[in-house]
NUKEMAR-705824 format. One record per atom (N, C-alpha, C): x, y, z. Coordinates in steps of 0.05 Angstrom, whole numbers, plus 5000, padded with zeros to 4 digits. Atoms other than C-alpha are relative to their C-alpha. Example, Ala and Ser with C-alpha at 12.3 -4.5 7.8 and 13.67 -1.06 7.14 Angstrom:
501849765000 524649105156 501850245000 498449764999 527349795143 498550225014 
This chain:
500749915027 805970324863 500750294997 499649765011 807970984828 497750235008 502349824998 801371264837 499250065033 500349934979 800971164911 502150165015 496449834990 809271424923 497450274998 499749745001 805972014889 497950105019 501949914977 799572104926 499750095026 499949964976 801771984989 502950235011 498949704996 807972604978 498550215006 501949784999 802473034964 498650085019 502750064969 797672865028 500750245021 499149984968 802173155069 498750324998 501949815002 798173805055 497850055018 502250024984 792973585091 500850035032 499049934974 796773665152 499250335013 500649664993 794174555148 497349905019 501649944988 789374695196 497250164991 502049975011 782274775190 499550274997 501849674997 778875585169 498550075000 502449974999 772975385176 497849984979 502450035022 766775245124 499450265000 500349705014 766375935085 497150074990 502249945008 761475795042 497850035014 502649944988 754475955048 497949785000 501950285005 749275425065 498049914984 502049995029 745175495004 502449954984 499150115028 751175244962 502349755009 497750154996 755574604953 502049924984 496649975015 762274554926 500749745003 498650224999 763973824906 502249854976 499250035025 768873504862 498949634993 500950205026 766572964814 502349834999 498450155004 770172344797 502149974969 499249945028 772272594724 497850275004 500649725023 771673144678 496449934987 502850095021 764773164643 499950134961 499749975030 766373154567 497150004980 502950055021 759173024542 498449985025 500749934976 753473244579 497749854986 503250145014 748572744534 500449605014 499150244991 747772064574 497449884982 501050255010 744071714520 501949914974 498550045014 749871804476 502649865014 497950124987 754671624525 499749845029 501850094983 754171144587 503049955027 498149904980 760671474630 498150055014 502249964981 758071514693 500250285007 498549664998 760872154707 496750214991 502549925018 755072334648 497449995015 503150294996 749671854683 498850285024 500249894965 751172274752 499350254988 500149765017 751272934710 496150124994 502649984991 744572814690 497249945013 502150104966 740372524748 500150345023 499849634984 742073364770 497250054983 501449865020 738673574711 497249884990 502150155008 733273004686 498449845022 501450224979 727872624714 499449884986 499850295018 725271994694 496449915012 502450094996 718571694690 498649835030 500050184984 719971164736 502750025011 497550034984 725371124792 499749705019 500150304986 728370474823 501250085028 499450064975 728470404900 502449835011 497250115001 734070184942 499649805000 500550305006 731269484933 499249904979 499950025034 731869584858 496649924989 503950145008 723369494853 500350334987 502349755017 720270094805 498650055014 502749914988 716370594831 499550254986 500549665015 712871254794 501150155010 498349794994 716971874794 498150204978 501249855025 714872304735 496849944996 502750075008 708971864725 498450015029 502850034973 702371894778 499549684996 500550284992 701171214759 500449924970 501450115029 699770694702 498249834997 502550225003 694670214676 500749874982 499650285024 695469614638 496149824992 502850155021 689669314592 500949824981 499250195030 688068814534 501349785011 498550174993 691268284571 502350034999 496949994997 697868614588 501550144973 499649975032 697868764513 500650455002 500549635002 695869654531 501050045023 499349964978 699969974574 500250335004 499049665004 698470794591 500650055034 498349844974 702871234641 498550254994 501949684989 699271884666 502950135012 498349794990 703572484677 499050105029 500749804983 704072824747 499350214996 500249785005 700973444746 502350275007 499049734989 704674114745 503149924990 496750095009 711873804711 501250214981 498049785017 716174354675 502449954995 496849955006 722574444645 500550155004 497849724993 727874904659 499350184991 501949735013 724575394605 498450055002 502149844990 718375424637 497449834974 501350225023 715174974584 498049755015 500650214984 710374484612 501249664990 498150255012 712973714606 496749804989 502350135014 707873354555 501049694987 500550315011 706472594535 501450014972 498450055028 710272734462 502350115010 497049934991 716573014497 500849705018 499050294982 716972264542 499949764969 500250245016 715471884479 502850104979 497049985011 721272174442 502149985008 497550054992 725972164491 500049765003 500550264988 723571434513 500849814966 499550105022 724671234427 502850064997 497049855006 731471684433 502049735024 498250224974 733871224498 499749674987 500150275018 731170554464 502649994981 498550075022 735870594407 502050025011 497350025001 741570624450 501349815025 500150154973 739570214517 499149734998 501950285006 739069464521 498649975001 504150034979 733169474564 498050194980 502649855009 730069904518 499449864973 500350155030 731869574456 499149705000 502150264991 728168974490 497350165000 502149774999 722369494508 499449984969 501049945026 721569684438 499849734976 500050275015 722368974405 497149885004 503250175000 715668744437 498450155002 502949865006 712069384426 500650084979 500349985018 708669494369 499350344994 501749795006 706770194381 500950275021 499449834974 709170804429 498950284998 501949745018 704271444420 499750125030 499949834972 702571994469 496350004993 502449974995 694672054483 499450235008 500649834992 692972724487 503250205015 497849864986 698073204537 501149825018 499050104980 698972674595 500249685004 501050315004 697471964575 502749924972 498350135013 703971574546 498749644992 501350244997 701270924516 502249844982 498550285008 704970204496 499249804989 500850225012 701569844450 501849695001 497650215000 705669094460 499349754981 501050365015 705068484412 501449765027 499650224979 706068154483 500350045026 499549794962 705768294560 502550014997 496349914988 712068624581 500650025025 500449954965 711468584664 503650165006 497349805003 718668964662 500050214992 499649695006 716269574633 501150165007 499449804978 717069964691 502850025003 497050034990 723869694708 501550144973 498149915018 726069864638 500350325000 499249615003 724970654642 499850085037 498849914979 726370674713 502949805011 497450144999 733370364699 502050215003 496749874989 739770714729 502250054984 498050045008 745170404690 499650194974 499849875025 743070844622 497550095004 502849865004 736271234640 498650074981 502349925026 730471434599 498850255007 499949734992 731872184616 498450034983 502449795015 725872564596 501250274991 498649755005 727973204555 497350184974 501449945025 724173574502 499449924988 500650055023 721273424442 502250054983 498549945020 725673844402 502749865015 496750025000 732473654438 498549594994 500050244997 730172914442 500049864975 500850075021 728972874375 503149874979 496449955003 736272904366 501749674993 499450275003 739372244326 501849955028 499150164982 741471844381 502949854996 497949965004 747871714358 501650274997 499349674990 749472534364 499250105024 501149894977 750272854425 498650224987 501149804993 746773384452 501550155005 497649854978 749074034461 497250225019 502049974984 742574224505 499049915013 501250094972 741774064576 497050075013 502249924998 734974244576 497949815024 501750154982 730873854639 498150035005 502149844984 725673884682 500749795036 499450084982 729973564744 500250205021 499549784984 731673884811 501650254994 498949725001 736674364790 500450074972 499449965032 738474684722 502950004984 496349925006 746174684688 499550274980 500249695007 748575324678 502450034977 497750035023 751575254606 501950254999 498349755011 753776034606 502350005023 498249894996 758375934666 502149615001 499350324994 760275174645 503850094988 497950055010 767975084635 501649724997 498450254997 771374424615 502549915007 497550034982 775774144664 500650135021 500249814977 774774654715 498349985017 502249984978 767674704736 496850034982 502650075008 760574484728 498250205026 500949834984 754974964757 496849914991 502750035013 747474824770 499250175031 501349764976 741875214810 498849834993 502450094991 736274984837 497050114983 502249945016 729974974793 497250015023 501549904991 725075354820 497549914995 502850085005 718675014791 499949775000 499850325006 721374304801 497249895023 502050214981 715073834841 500649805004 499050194999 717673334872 498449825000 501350275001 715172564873 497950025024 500050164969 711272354938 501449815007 498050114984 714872004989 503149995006 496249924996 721771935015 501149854992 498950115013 727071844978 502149744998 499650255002 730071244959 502249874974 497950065027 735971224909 498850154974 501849875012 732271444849 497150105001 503149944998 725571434869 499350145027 500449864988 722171804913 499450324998 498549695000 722372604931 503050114996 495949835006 728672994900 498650245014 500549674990 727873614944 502650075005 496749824998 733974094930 500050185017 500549824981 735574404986 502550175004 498949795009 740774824955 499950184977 499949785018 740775384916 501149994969 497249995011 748075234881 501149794999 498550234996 751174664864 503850074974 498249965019 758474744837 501549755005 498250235004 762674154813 503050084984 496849915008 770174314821 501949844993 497950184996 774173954778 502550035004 497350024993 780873734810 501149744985 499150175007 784273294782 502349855014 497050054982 790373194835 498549945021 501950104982 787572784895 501050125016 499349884974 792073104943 498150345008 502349834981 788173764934 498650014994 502650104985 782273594928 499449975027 501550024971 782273265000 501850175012 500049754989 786673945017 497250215003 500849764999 781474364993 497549865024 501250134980 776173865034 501650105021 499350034972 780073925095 499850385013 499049744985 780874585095 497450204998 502949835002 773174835076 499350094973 500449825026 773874985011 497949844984 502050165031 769974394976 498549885033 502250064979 763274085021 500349624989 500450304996 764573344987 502549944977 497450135010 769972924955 499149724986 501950195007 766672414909 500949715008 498150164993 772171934908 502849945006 498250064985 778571904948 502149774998 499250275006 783471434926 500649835038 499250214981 785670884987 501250165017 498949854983 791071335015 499150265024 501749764988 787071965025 497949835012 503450134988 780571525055 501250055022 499649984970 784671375114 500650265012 498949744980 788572085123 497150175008 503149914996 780972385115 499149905021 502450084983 777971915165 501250065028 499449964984 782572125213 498650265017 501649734991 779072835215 498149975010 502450124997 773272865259 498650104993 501049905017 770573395212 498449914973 500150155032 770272905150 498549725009 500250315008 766472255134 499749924976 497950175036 769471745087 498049765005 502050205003 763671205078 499849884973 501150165028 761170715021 497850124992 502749855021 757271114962 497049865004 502650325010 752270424954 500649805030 499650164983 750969895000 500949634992 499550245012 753469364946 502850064986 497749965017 760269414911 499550054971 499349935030 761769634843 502749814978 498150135021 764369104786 501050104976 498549905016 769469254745 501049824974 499450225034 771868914672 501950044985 497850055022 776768764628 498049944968 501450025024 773068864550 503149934978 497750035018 776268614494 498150134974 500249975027 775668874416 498949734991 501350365012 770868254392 500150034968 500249985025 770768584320 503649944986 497050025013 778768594303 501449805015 497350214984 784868244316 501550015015 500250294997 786867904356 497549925017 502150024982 780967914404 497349814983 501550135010 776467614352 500749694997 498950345001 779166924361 498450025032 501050034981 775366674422 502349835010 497650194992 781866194428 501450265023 498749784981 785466914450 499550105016 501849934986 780267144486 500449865030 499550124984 780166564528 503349965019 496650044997 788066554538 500950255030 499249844980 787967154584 498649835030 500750034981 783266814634 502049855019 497650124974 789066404673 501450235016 498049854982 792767004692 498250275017 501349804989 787267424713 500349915039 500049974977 787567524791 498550285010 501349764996 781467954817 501750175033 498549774982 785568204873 502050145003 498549885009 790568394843 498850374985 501849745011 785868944804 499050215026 501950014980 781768974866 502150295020 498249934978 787469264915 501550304993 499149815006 789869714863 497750275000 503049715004 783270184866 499350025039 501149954978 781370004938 501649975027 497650014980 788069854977 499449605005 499750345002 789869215007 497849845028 501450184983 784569065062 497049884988 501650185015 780068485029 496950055008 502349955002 774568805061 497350234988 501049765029 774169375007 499449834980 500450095031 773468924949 498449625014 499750384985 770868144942 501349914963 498150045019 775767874892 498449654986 501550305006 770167194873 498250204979 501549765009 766667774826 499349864968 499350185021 763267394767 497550174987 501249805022 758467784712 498050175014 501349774979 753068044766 500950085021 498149914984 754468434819 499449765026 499850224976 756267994886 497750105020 501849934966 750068034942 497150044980 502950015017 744768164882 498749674994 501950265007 738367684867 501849834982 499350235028 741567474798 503749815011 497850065000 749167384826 500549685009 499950275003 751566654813 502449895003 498150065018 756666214812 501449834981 500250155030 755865824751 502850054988 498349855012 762665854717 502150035004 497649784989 767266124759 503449945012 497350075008 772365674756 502650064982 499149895016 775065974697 501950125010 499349814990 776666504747 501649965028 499250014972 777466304817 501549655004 498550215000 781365644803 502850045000 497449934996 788765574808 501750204975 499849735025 792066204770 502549934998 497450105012 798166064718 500450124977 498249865024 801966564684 500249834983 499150195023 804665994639 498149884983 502150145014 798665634628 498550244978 501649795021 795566314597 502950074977 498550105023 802066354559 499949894980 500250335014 801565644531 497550114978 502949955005 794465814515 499550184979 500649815020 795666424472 502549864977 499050005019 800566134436 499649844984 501850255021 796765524415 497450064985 502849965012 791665934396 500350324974 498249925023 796966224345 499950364998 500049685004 796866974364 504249984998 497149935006 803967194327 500750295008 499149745006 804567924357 499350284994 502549895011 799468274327 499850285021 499849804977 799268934369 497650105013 501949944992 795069084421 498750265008 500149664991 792369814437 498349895028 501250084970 790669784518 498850345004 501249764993 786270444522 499650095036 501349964966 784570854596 501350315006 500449664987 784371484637 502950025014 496949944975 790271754680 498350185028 500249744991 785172284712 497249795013 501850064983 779571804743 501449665019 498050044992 781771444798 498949574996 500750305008 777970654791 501149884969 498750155025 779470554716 502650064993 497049955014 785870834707 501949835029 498950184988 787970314771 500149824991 500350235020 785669754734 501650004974 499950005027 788069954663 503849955017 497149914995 795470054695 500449635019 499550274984 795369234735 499449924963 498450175021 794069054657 501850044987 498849935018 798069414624 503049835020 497950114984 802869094672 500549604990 500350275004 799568354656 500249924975 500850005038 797868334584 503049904994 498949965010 804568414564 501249695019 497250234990 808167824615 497449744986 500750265012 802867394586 500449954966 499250115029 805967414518 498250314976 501849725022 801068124484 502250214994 498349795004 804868564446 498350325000 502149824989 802069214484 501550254995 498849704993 801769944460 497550205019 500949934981 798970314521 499250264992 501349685001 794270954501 498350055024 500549854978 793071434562 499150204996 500649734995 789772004569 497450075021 501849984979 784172374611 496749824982 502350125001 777372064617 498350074972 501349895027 774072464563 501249864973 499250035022 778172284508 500449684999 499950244996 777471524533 497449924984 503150055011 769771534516 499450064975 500749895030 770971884452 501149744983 497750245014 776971224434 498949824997 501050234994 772370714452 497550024971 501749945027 767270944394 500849904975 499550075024 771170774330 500949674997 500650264995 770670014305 502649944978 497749965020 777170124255 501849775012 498250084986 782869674269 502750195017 498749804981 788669954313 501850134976 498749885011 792770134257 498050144985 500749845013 788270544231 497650225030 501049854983 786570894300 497649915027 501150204977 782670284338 501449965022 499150094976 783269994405 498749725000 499750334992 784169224429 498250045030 500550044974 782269264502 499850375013 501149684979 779369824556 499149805024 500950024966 778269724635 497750145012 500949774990 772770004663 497449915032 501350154987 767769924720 496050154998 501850035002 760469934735 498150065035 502350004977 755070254796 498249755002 500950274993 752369624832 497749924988 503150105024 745369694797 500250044975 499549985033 748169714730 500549664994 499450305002 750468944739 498349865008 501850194986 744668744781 498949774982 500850235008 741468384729 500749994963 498749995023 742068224657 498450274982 500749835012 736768744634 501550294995 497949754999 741569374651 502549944997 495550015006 748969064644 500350064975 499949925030 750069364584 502849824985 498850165009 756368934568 498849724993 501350385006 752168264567 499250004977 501050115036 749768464499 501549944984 498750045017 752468074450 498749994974 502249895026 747268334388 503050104978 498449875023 754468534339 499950245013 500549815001 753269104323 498650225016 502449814989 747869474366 501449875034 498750114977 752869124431 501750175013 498349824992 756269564477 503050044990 497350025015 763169754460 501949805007 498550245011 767869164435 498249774989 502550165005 761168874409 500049734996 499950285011 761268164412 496849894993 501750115014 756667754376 499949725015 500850244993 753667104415 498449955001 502850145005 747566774388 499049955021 501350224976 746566354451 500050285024 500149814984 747266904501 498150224995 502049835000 742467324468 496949875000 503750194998 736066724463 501249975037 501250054977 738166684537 499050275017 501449724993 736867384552 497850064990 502950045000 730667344519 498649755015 502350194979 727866814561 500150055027 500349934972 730167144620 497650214999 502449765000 725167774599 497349825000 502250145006 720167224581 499649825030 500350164977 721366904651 496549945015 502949934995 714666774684 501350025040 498650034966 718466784759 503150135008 496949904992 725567014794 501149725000 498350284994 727466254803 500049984979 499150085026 726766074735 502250264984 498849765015 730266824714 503649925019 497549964986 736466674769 501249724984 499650195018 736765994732 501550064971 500049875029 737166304665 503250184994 496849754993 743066854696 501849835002 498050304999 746866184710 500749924976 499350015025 746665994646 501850164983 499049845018 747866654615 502950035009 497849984993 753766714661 502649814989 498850265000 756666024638 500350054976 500549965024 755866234571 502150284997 497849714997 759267014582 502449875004 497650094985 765666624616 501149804980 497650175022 767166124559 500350104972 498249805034 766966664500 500450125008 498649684994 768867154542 498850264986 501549635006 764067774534 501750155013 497749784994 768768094575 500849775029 498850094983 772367904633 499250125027 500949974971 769668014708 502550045011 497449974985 776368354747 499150065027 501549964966 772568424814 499150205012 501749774977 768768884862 501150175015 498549844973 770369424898 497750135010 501949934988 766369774947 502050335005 498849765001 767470574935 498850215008 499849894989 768171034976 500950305008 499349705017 766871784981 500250165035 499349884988 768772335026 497850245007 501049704995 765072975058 500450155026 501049934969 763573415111 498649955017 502049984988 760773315171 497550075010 502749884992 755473765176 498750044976 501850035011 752773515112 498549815005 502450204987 745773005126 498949934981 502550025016 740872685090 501249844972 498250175029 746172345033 497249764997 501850345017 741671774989 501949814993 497650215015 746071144981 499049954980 500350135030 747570994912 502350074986 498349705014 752471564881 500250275010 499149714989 753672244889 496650114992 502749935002 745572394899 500350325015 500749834987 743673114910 497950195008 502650034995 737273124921 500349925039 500850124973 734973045003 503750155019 497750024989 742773255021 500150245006 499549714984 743773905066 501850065017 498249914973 748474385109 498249985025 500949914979 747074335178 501150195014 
């Protein structure tokens, strides 16, 4: 492929000799997997954003690496009324960045600001009748019905229920923010922020951490640097130059080529971020044409081949990716395989042919959106832009960097008037775990992640999974829902990869999940 010719010209860089780790051990120098275009993750749900602020925000509740809820923010809660009253008590001693203490009407606005844009919350807020602060430290939940998920919903990953101010939180939820305002471990330093270059945070001096040890989100964040600078590169070759040679302390993600030349060093380790793979998708435009035909929709699934996607992000040994990858992630409670014939049955260019043309698409043009500058979606977007078109799509291919991907995906116009048909993109393993956080599974229209599809039956079965009274009857239910995703095609499942980041050696203490920097130190 083009992208690897070029990669692997470049590498040969890495061949300079080490000068030794410069910096100072109070600061770390890493590059990021993208640019950070928007620094508001309840407006946007780039992960890039997500990672951005898990620096800066904390969260009521954080999920363990065995995806169970545990208090973070909160000291505890209490449930009354028969499940009906539910109040969260603030830790003592919580501040923001300004020195502001953090109060019960600053969590209930951000927690109404995150609802209106998060499935899990816009379930959350459906069966409460009531969300009020009690005084300075007491958040309470009136519910017209037990909700035993509470917890999970504001200590959810895939789109958090970042606590922020009052005043910034207040902020329509469809407008970003342009105030990073927290009360997480470190602070972002807007006056020396530049886009495209470099992200800069310090260590917040009045942060208190959780009790106990940490645990993906939950737990103690203890920053045990000073300095955090995020250098973006955008060229993988130096990137893992400036890695090799001391200039940067971590390398988030490494395409295939560089993993191996890196792991050769015995300075560097190249390991798996998570201990579960990361699913990736093919979305279609459910509101315009041609994607609004479920006939067309369906027509792509013959020619899909998850290892074909798979290989292009993670190389070709089958034990980076699992190419059987069907709406949850593979190795999770909910993951099924209800369905998946669709997918993993005999694959036929022709037959998906046949398929679109009986289902009378004349031509109609498709816009294939994606990044050039992050290295998982813009592998994927580049195997369809390759497929699409031999299965009969008349494909015009818009490229650009990541930022201006998340801005394209926003407008619901048709393409001639500045819309998009289709986007690739993928997903951190606890974002798919179950149906409450996959944010693609909603098919609500309107209020549905982007390419909103609308499916009656997939949304009464996601309410009976919240209503579950058990995990057997809820893994039951994911079966369903899956069987149901795969014949209207909410989006298309292109398979797993398991991704893989780069650093120094004599950094310790990494949290599997993402690029956590909390617990992580020079030795």
């Amino acid at each position: 492929m083009k992208r690897r010719t070029f990669l692997a010209a470049g590498a040969s860089t890495l061949a300079a000799p080490i000068v030794g780790r410069a910096q100072d051990a109070r600061v770390l120098r890493m590059v990021p997997q993208a640019n950070v275009t928007s620094i508001d993750p309840i407006w946007t749900t780039a992960i890039v954003t997500r990672n951005h602020a898990y620096i800066v925000y904390d969260t009521l509740f954080g999920l363990d690496a065995d995806l169970q809820p545990q208090p973070q923010m909160a000291a505890g809660y209490q449930v009354e009324r028969d499940g009906r009253k539910v109040t969260i008590a603030l830790r003592e001693g919580l501040r923001f960045h300004d020195g502001t203490p953090v109060l019960a009407r600053d969590c209930v606005a951000s927690i109404r600001r995150w609802a209106a844009r998060n499935g899990f919350g816009q379930t959350l807020m459906a069966a409460t009748d009531e969300i009020v602060h009690d005084g300075d430290a007491n958040i309470v939940f009136r519910l017209k019905a037990p909700f035993p998920l509470l917890p999970n919903a504001l200590a959810s990953v895939s789109q958090p229920a970042f606590i922020m101010p009052e005043r910034i939180a207040q902020t329509d939820p469809f407008k970003q923010i342009t105030d990073a305002t927290g009360s997480g471990p470190f602070r972002w330093k807007a006056d020396e922020f530049n886009s495209g270059s470099l992200m800069v945070y310090e260590r917040h001096a009045g942060y208190v951490p959780a009790p106990g040890a940490p645990s993906l989100t939950a737990g103690g964040k203890i920053a045990h640097f000073d300095r955090v600078e995020w250098q973006i590169i955008a060229d993988g070759a130096t990137a893992a130059a400036a890695l090799q040679n001391g200039e940067i302390d971590w390398y988030e993600q490494p395409p295939p080529e560089l993993q191996q030349l890196l792991a050769r060093n015995r300075n560097i380790v190249v390991e798996g971020l998570d201990r579960f793979t990361n699913p990736a998708i093919l979305r279609m435009n459910h509101l315009q044409p041609p994607f609004d035909n479920v006939e067309v929709r369906r027509a792509v699934l013959p020619a899909i081949i998850q290892s074909d996607f798979m290989a292009a992000i993670a190389g070709d040994d089958p034990a980076n990716y699992d190419d059987r990858c069907g709406i949850f992630t593979p190795g999770t409670p909910m993951a099924t395989d209800a369905g998946m014939e669709v997918l993993t049955g005999p694959r036929s260019l022709g037959k998906a042919r046949a398929a679109l043309k009986a289902a009378g698409y004349s031509g109609a043009k498709v816009r294939l959106i994606g990044p050039t500058d992050i290295l998982a979606p813009s592998a994927i977007t580049q195997v369809a832009a390759d497929l699409l078109p031999r299965i009969g799509f008349n494909v015009d291919l818009a490229l650009s960097d990541w930022g201006t991907v998340i801005q394209r995906r926003v407008p619901r116009e048709p393409v001639d008037k500045g819309g998009w048909s289709v986007l690739l993109t993928t997903f951190s393993s606890f974002d798919n775990a179950d149906p409450a956080a996959l944010q693609p599974l909603r098919a609500n229209g309107a209020g549905a992640w982007f390419g909103w599809p609308s499916i009656p039956k997939l949304e009464e079965l996601r309410a009976a999974w919240f209503a579950a009274p058990d995990a057997q009857v809820r893994k039951a239910l994911c079966a369903e829902m899956q069987r149901v995703a795969l014949d209207q095609v909410a989006y298309v499942p292109v398979g797993s990869y398991r991704s893989m980041t780069s650093f120094g050696r004599n950094l310790t203490g990494r949290v599997l999940g993402f690029p956590i920097l909390w617990n992580i130190r020079k030795t």
